[in-house]
C-alpha positions in Angstrom: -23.0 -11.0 -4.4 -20.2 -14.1 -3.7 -17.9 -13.9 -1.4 -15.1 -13.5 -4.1 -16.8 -10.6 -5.7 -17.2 -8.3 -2.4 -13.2 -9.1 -1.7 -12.2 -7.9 -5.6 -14.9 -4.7 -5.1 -12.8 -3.6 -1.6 -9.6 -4.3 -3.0 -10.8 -2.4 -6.2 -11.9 0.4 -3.6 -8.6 0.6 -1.8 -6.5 1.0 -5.1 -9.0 3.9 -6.0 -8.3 5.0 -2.9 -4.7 4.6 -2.8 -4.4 6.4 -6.1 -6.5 9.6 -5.2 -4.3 9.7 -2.3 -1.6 10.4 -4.3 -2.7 12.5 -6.7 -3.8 14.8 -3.4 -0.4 13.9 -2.1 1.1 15.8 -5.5 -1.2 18.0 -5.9 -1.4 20.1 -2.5 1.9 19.1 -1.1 0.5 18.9 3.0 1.7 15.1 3.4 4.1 13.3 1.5 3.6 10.9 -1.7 4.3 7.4 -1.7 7.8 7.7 -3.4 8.5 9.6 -0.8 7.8 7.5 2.3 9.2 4.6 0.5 12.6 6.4 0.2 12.7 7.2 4.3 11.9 3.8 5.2 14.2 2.5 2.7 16.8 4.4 4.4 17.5 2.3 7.5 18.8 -1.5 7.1 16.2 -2.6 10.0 13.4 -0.6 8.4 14.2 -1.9 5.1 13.9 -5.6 6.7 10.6 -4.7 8.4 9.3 -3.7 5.3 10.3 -6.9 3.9 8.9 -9.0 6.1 5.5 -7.1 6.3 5.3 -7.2 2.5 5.8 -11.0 3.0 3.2 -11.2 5.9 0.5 -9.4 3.5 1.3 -11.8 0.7 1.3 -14.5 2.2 -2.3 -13.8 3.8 -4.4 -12.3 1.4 -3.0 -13.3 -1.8 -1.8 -16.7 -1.6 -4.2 -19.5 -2.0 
C-alpha cells in the first residue's frame, strides 16, 4: 500500500467517523451536533476569527500541494 493510498483510507475513516458521530449526535441527544457547535462558536467575533484561521492552518497543511 503507497503512501497516498493509507492518507485517502484515514481520511476516508475520519469522514465515516465524523458522520456516525452525528447521526449519534441526532439520534440520542447527550452531546451536541455539529450545526450546533458551529452556531456557538460562530457567536463571538474572536471565535469566529480563530475559526478562520484554524480552517486556514488545516488547509494549508494537509491539502495543499
Amino acid at each position: 500500500m503507497t503512501d497516498r493510498a493509507l492518507v485517502l483510507l484515514g481520511f476516508a475513516a475520519l469522514a465515516v467517523a465524523c458522520v456516525l458521530a452525528e447521526l449519534t449526535a441526532r439520534r440520542t441527544q447527550r452531546c451536541t451536533a455539529f450545526g450546533e457547535t458551529l452556531r456557538s462558536l460562530l457567536r463571538s467575533r474572536v471565535l469566529r476569527i480563530l475559526t478562520i484561521l484554524v480552517w486556514a492552518w488545516l488547509g494549508w497543511h494537509f491539502l495543499a500541494r
